[in-house]
PyMOL Python script that loads the backbone (N, CA, C, O; Angstrom):
from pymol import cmd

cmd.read_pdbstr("""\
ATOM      1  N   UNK A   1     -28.979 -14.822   5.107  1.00  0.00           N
ATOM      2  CA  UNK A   1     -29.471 -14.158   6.291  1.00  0.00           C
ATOM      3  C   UNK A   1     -28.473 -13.109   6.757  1.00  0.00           C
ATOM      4  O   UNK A   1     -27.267 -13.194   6.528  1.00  0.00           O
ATOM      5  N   UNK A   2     -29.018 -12.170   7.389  1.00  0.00           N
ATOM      6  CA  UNK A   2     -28.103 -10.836   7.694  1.00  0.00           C
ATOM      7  C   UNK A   2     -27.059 -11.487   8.429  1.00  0.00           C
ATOM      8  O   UNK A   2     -25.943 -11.157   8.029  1.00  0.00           O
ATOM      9  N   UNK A   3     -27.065 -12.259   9.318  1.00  0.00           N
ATOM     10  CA  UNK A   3     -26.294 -12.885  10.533  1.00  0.00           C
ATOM     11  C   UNK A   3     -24.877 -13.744   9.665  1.00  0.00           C
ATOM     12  O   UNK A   3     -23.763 -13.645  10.180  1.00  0.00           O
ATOM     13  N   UNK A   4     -25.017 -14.399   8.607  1.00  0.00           N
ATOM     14  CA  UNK A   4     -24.290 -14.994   7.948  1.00  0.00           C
ATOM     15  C   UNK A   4     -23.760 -13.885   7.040  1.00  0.00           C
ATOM     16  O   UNK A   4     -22.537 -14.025   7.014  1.00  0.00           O
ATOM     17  N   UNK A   5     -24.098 -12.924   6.340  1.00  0.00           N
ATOM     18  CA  UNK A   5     -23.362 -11.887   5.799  1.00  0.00           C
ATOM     19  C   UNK A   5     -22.414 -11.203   7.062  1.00  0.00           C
ATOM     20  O   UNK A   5     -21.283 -11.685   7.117  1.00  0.00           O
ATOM     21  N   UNK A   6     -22.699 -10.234   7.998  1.00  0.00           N
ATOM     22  CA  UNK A   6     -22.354  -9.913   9.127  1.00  0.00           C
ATOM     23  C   UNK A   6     -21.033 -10.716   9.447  1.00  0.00           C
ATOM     24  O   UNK A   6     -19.850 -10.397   9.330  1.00  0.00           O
ATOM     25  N   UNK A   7     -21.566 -11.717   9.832  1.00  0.00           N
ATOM     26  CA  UNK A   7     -20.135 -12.635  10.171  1.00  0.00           C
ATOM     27  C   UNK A   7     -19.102 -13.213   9.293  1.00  0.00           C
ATOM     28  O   UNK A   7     -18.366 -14.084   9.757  1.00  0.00           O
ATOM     29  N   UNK A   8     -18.908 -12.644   7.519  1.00  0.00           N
ATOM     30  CA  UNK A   8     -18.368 -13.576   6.338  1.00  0.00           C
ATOM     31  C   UNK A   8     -16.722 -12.583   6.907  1.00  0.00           C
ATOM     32  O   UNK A   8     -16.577 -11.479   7.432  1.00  0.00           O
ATOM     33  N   UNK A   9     -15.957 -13.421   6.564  1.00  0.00           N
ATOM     34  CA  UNK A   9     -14.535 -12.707   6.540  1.00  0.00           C
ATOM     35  C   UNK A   9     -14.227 -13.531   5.231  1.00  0.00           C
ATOM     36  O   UNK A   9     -14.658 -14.672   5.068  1.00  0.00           O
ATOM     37  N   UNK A  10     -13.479 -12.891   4.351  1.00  0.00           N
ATOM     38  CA  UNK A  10     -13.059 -13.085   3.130  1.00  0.00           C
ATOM     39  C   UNK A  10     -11.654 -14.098   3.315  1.00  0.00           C
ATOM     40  O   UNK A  10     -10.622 -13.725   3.873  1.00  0.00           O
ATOM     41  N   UNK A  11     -11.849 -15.297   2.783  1.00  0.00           N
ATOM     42  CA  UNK A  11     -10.821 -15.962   2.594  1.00  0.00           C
ATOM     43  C   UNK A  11      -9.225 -15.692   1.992  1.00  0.00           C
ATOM     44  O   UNK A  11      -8.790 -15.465   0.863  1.00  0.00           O
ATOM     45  N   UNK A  12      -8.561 -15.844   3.409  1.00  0.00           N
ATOM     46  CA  UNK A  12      -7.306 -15.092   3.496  1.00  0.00           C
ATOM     47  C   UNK A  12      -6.486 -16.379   3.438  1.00  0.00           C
ATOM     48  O   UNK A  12      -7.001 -17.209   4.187  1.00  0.00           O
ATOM     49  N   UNK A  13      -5.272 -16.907   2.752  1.00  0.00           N
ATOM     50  CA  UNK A  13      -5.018 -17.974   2.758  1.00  0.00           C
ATOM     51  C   UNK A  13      -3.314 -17.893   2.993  1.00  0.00           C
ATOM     52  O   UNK A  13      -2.716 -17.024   3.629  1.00  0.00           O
ATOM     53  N   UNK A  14      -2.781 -18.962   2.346  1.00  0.00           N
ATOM     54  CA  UNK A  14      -0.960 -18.372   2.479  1.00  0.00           C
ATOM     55  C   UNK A  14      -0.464 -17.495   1.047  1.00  0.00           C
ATOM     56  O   UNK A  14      -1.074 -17.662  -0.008  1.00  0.00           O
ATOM     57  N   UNK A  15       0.553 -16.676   1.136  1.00  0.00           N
ATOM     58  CA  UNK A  15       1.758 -17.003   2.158  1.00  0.00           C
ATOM     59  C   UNK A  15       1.251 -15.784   3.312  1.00  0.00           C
ATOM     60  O   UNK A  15       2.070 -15.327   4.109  1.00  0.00           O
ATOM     61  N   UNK A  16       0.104 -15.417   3.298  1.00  0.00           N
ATOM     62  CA  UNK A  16      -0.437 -14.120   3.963  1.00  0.00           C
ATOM     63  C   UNK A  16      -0.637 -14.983   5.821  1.00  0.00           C
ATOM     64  O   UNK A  16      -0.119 -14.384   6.762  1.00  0.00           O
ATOM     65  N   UNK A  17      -1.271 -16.108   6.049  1.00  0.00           N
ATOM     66  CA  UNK A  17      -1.611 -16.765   7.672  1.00  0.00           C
ATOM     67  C   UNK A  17      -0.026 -17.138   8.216  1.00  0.00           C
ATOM     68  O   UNK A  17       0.449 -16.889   9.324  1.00  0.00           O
ATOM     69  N   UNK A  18       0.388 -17.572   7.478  1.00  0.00           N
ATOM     70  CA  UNK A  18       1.927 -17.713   8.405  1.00  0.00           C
ATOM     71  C   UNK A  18       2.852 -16.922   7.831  1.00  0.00           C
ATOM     72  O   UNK A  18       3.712 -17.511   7.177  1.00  0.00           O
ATOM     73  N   UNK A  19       2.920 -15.595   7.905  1.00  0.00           N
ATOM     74  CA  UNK A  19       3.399 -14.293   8.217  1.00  0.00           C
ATOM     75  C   UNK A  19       3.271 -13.321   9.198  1.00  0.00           C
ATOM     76  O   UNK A  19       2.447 -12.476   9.547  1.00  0.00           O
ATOM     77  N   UNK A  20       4.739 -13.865   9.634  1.00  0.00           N
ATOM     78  CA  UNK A  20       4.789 -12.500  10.825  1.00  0.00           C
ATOM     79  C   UNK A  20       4.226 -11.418  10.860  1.00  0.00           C
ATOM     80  O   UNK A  20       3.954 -10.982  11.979  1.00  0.00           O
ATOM     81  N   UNK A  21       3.899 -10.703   9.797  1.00  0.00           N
ATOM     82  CA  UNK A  21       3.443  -9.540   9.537  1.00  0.00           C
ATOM     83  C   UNK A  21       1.625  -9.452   9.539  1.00  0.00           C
ATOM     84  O   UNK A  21       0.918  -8.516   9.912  1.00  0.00           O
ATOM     85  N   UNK A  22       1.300 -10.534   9.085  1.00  0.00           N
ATOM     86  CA  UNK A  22      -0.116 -10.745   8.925  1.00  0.00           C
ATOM     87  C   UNK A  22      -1.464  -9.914   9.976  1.00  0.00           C
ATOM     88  O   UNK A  22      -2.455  -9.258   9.658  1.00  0.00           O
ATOM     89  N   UNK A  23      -0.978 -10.274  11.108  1.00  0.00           N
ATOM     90  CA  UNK A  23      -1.936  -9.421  12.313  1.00  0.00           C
ATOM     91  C   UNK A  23      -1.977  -7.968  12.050  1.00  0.00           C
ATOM     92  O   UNK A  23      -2.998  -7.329  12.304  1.00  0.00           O
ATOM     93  N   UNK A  24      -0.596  -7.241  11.402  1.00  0.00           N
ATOM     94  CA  UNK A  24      -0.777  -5.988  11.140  1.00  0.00           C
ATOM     95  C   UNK A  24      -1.553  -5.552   9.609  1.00  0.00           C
ATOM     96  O   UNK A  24      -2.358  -4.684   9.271  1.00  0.00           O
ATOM     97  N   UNK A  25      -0.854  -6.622   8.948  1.00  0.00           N
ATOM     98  CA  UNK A  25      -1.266  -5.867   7.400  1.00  0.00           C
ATOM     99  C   UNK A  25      -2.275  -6.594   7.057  1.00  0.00           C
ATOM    100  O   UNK A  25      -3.075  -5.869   6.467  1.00  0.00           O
ATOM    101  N   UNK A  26      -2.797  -8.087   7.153  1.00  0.00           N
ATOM    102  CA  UNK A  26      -4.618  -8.248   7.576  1.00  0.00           C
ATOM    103  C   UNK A  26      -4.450  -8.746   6.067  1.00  0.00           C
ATOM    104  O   UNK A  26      -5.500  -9.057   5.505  1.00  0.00           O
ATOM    105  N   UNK A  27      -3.226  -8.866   5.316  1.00  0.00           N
ATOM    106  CA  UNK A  27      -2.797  -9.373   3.906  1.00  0.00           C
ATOM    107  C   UNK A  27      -3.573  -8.290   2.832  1.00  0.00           C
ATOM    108  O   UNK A  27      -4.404  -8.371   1.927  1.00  0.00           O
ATOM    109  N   UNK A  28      -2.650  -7.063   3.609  1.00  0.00           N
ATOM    110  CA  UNK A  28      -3.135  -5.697   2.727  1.00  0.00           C
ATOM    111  C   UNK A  28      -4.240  -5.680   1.855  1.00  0.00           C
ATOM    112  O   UNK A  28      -5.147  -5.107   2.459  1.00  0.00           O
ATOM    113  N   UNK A  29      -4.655  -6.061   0.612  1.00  0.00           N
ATOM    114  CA  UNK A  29      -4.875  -5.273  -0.036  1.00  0.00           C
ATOM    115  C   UNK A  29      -5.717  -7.127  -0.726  1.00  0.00           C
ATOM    116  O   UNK A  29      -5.312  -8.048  -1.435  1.00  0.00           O
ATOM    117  N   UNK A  30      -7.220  -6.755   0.157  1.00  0.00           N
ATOM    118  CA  UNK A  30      -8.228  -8.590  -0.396  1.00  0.00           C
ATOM    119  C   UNK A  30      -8.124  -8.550  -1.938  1.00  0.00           C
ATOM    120  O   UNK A  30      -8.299  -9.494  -2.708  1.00  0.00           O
ATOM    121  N   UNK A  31      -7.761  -7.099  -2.278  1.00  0.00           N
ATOM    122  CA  UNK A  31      -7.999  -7.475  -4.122  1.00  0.00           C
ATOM    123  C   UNK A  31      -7.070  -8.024  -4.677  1.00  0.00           C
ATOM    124  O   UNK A  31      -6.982  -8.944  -5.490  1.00  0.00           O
ATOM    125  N   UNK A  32      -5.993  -7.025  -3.890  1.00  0.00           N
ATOM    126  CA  UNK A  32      -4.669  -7.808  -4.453  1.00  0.00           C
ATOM    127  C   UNK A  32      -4.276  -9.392  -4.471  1.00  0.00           C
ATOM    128  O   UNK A  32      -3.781 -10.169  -5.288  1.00  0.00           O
ATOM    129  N   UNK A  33      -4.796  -9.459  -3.041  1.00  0.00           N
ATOM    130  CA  UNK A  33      -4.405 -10.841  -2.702  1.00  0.00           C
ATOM    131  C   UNK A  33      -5.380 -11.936  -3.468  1.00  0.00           C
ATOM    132  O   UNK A  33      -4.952 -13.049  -3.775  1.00  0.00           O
ATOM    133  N   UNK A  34      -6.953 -11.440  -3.792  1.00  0.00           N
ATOM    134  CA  UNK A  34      -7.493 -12.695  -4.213  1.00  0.00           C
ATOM    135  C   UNK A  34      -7.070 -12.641  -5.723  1.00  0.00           C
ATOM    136  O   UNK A  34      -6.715 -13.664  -6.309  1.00  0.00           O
ATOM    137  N   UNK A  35      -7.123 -11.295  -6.395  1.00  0.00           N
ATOM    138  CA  UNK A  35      -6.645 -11.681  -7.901  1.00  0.00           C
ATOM    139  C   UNK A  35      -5.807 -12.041  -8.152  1.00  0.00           C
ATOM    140  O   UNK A  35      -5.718 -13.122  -8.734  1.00  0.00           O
ATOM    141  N   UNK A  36      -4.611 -11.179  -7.779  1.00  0.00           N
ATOM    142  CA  UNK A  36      -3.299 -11.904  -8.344  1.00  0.00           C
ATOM    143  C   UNK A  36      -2.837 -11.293  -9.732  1.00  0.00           C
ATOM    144  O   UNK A  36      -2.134 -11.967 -10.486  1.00  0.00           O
ATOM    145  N   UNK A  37      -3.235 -10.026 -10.056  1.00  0.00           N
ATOM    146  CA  UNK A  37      -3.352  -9.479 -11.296  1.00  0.00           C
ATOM    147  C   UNK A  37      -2.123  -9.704 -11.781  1.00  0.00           C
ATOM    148  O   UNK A  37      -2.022  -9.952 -12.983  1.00  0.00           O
ATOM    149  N   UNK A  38      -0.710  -9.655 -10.779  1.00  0.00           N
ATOM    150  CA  UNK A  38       0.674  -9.243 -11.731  1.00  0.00           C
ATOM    151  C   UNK A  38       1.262 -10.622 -11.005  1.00  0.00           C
ATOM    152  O   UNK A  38       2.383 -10.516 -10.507  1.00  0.00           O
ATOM    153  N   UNK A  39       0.685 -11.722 -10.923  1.00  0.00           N
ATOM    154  CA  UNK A  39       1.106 -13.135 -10.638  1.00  0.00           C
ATOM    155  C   UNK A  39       1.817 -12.658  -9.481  1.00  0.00           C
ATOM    156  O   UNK A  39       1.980 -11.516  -9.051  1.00  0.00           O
ATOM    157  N   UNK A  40       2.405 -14.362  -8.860  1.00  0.00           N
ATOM    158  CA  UNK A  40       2.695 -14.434  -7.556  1.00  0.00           C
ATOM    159  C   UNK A  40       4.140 -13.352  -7.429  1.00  0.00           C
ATOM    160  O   UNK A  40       4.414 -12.718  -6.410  1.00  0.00           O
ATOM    161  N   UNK A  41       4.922 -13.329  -8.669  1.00  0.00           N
ATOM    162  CA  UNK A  41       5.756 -12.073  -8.772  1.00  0.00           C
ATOM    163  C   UNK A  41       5.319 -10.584  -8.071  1.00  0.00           C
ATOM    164  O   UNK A  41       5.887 -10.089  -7.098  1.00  0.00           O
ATOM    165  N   UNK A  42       4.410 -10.118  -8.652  1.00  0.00           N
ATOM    166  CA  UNK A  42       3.889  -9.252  -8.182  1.00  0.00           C
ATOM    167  C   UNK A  42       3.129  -8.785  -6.923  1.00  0.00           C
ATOM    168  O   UNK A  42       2.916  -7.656  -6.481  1.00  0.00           O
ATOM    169  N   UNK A  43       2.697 -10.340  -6.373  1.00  0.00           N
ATOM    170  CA  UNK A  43       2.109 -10.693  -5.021  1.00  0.00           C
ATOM    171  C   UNK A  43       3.321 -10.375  -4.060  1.00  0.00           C
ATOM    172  O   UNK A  43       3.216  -9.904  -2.927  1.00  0.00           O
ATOM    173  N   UNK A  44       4.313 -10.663  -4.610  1.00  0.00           N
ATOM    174  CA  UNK A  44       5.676 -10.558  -3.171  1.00  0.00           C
ATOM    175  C   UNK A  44       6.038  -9.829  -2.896  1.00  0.00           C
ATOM    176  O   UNK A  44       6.497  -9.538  -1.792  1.00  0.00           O
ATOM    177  N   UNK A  45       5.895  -8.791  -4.585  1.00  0.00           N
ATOM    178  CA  UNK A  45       6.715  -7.784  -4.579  1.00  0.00           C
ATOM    179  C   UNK A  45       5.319  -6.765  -3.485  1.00  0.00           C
ATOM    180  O   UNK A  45       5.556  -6.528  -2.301  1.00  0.00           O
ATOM    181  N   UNK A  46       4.421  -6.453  -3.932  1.00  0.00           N
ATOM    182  CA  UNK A  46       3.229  -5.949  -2.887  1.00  0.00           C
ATOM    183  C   UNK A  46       3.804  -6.249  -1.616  1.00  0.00           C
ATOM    184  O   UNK A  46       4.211  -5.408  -0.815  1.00  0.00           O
ATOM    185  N   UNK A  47       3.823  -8.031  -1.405  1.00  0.00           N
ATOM    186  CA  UNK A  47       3.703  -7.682   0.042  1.00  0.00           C
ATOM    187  C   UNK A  47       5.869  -7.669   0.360  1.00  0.00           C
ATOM    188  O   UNK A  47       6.287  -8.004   1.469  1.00  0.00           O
ATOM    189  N   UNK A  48       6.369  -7.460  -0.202  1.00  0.00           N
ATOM    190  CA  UNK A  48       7.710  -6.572   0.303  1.00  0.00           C
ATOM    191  C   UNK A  48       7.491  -5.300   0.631  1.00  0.00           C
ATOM    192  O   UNK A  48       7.936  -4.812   1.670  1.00  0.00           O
ATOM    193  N   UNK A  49       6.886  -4.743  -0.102  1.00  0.00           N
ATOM    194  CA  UNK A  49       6.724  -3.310   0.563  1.00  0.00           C
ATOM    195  C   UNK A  49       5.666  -2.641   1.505  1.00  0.00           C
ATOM    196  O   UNK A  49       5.450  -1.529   1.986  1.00  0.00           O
ATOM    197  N   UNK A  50       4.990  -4.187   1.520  1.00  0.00           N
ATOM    198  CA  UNK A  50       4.161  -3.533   2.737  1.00  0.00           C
ATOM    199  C   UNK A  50       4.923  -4.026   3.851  1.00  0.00           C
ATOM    200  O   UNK A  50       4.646  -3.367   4.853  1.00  0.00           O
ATOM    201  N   UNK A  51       5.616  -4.759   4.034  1.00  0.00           N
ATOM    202  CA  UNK A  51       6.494  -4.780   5.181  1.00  0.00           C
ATOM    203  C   UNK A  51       7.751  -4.351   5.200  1.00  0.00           C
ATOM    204  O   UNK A  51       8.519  -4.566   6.139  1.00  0.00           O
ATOM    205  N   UNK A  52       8.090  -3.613   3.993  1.00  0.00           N
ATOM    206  CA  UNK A  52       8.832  -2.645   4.384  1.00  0.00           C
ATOM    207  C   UNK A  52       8.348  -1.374   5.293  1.00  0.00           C
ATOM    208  O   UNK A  52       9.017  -0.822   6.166  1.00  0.00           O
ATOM    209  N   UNK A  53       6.741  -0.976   4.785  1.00  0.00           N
ATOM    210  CA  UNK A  53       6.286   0.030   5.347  1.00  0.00           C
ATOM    211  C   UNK A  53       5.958  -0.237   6.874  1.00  0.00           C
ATOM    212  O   UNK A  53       5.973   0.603   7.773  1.00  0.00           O
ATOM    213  N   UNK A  54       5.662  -1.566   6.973  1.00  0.00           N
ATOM    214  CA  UNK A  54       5.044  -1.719   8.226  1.00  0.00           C
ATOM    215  C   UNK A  54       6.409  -1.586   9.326  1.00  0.00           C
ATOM    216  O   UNK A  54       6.340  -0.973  10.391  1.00  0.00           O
ATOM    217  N   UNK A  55       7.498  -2.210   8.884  1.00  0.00           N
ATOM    218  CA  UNK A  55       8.844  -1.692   9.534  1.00  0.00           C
ATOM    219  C   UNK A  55       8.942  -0.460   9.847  1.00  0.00           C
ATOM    220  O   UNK A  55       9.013  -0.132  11.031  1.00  0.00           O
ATOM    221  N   UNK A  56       8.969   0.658   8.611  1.00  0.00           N
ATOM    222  CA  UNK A  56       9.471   1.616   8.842  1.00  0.00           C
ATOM    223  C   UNK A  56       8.464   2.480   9.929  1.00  0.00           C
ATOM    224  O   UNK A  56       8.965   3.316  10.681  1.00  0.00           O
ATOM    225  N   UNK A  57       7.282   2.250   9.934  1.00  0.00           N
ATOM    226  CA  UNK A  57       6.205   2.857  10.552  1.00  0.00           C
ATOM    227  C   UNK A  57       6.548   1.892  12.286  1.00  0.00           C
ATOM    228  O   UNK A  57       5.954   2.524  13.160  1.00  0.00           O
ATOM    229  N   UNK A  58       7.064   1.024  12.714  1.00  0.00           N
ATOM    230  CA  UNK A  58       7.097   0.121  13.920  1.00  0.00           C
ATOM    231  C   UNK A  58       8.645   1.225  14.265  1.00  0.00           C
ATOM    232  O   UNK A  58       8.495   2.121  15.095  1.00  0.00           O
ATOM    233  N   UNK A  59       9.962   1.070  13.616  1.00  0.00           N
ATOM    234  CA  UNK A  59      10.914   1.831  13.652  1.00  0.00           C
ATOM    235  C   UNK A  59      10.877   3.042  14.231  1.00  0.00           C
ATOM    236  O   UNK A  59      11.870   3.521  14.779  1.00  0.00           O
ATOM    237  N   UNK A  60       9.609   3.712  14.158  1.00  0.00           N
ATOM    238  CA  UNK A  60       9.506   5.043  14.668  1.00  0.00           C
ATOM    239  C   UNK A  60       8.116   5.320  15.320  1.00  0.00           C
ATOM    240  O   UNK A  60       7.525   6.400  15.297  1.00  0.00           O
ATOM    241  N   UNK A  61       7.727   4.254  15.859  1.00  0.00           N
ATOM    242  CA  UNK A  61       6.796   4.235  16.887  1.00  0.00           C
ATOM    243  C   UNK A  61       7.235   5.215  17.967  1.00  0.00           C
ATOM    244  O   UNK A  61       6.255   5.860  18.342  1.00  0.00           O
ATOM    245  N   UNK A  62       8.466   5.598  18.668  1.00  0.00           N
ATOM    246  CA  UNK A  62       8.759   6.438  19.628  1.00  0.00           C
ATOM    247  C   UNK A  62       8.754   7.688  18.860  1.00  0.00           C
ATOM    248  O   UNK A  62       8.558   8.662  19.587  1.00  0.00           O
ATOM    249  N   UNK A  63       8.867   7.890  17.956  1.00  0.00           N
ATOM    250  CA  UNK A  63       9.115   9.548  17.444  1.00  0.00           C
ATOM    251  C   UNK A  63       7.508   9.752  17.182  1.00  0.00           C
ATOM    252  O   UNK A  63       7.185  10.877  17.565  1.00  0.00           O
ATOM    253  N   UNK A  64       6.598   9.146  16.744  1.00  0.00           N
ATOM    254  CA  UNK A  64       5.233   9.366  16.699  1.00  0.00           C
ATOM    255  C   UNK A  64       4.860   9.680  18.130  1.00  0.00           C
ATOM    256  O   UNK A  64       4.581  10.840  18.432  1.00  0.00           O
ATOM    257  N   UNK A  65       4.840   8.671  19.061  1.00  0.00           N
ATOM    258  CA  UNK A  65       4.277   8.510  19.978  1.00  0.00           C
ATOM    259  C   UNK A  65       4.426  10.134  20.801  1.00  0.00           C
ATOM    260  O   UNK A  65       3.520  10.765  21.346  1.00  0.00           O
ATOM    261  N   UNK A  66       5.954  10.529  20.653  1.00  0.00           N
ATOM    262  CA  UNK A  66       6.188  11.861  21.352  1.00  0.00           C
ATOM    263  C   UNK A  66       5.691  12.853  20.939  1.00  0.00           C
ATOM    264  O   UNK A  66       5.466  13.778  21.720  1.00  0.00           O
ATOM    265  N   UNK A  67       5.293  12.974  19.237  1.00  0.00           N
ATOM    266  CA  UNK A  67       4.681  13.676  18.393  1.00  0.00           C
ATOM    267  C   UNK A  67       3.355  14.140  18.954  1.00  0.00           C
ATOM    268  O   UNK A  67       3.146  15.331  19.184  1.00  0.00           O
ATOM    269  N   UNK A  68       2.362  13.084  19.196  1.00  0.00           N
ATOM    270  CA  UNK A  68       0.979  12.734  19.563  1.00  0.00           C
ATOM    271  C   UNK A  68       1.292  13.550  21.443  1.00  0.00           C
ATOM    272  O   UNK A  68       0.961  14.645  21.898  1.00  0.00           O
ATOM    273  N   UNK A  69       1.861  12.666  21.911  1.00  0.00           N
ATOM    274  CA  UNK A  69       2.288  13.650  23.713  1.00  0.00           C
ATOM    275  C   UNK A  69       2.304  15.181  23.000  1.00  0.00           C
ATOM    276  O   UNK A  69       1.248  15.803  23.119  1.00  0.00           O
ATOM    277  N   UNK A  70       3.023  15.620  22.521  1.00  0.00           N
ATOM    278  CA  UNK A  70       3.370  17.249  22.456  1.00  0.00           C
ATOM    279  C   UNK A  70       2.728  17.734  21.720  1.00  0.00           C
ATOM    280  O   UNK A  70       3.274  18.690  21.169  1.00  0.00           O
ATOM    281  N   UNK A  71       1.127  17.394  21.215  1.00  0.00           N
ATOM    282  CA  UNK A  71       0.246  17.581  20.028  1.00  0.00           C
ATOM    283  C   UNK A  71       0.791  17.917  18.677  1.00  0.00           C
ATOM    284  O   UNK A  71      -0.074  18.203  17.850  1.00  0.00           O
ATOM    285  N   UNK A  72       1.877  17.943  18.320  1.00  0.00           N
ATOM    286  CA  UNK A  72       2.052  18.322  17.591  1.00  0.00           C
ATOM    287  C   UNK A  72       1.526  17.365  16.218  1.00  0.00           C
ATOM    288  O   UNK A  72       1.765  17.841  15.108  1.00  0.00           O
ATOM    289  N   UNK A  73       0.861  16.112  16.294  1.00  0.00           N
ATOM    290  CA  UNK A  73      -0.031  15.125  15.350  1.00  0.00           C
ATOM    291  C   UNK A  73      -0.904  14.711  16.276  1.00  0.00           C
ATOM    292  O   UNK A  73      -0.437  14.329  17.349  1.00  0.00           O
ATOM    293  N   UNK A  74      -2.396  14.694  16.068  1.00  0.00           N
ATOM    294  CA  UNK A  74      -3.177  13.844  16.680  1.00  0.00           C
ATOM    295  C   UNK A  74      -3.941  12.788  16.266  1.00  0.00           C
ATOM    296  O   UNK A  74      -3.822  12.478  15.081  1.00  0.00           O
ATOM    297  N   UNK A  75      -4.694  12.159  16.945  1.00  0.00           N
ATOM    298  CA  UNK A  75      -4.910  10.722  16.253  1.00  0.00           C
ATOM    299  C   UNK A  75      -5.768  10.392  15.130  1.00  0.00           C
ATOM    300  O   UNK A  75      -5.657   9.347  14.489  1.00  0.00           O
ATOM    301  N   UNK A  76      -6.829  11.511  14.848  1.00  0.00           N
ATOM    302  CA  UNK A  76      -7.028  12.137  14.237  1.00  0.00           C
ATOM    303  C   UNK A  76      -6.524  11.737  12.758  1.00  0.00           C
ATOM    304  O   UNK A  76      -7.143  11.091  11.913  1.00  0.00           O
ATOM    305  N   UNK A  77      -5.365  12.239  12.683  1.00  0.00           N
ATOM    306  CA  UNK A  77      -4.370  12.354  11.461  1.00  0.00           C
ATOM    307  C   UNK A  77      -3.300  11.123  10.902  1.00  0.00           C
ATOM    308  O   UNK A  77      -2.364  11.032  10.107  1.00  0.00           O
ATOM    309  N   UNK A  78      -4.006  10.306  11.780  1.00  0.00           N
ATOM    310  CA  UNK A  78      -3.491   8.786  11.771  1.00  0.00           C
ATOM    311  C   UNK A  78      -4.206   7.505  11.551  1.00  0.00           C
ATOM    312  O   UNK A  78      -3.803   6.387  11.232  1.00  0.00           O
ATOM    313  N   UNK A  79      -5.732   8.129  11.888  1.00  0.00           N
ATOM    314  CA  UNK A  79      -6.728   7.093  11.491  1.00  0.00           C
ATOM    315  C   UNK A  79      -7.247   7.136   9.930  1.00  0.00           C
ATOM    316  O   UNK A  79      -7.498   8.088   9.191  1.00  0.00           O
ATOM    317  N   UNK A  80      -7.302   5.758   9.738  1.00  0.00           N
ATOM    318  CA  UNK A  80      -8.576   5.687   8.079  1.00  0.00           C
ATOM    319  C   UNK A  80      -8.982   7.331   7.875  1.00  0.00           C
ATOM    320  O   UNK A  80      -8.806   8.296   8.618  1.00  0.00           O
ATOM    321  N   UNK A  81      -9.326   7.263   7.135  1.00  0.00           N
ATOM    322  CA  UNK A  81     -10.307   8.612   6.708  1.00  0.00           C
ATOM    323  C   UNK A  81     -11.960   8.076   6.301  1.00  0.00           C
ATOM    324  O   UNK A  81     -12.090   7.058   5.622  1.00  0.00           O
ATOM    325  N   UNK A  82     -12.978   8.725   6.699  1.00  0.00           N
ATOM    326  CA  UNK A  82     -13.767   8.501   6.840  1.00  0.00           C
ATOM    327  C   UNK A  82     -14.411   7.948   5.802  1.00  0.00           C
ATOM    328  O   UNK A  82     -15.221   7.025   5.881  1.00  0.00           O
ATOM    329  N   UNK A  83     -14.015   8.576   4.698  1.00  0.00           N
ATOM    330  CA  UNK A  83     -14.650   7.361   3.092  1.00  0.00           C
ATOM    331  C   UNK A  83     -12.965   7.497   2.327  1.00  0.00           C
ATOM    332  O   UNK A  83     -12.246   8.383   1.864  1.00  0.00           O
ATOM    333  N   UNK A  84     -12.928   6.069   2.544  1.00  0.00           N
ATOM    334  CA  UNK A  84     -11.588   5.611   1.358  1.00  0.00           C
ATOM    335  C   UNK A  84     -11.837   5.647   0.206  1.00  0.00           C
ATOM    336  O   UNK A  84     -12.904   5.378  -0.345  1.00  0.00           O
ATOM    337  N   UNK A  85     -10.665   6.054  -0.334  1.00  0.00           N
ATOM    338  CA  UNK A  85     -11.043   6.472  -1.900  1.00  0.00           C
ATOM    339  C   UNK A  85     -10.043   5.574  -2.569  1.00  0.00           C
ATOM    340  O   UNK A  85      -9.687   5.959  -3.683  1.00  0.00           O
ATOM    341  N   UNK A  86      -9.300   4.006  -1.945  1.00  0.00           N
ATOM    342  CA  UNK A  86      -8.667   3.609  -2.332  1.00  0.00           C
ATOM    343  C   UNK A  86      -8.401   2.148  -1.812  1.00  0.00           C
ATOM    344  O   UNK A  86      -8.318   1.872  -0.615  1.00  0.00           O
ATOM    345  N   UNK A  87      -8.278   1.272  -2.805  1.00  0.00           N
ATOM    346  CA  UNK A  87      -8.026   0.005  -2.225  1.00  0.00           C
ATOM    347  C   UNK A  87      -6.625  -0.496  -1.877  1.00  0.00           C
ATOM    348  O   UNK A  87      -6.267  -1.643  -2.145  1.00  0.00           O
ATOM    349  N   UNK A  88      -5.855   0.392  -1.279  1.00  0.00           N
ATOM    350  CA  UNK A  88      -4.757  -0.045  -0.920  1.00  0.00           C
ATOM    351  C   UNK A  88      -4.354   0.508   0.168  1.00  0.00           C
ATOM    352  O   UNK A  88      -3.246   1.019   0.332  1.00  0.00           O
ATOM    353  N   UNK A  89      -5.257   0.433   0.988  1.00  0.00           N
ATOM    354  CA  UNK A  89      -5.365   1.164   2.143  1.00  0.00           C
ATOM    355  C   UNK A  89      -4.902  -0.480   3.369  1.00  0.00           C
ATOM    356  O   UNK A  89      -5.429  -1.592   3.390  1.00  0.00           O
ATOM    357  N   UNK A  90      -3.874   0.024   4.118  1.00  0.00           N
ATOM    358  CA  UNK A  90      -3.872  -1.272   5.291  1.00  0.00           C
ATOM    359  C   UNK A  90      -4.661  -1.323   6.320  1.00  0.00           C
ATOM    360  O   UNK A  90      -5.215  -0.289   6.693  1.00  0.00           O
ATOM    361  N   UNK A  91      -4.813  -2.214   6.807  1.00  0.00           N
ATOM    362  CA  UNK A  91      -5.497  -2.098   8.415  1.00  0.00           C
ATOM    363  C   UNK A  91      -4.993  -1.938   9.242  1.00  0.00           C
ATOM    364  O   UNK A  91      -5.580  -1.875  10.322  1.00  0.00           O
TER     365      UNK A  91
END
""", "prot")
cmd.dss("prot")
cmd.show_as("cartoon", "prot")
cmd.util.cbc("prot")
cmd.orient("prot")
């Protein structure tokens, strides 16, 4: 039924639910995480650098933020893009 599709969220499990990081990166990348293509090696190494990125992007939350005040980026240029052309896109 539409109502049960609508409401499915894809089973997200550990080490992705008890990670600090989790609320932001949403356990990046459902393909990555449900396949597992380059084993749990490769799972860590993924999610190391997405929290490296998610750092470096929190790190400079004030230099954006002033960016966006003085137009010089708008939000615009910070959101999804309207059709992703890629599965490694974060939330």
């Amino acid at each position: 039924d539409k109502e049960k599709i609508k409401s499915y969220k894809p089973p997200i499990g550990e080490p992705c639910l008890s990670c600090r990081y989790f609320k932001i990166c949403g356990g990046r990348c459902l393909y990555t995480h449900m396949e597992r293509l380059w084993g749990e090696d490769g799972m860590r190494a993924i999610c190391e650098v997405s929290k490296f990125i998610i750092d470096s992007i929190l790190e400079r939350m004030s230099i954006i933020e002033k960016f966006l005040d003085e137009g010089m980026i708008t939000e615009e240029q910070l959101i999804y893009p309207k059709y992703n052309n890629t599965i490694e896109i974060m939330p």
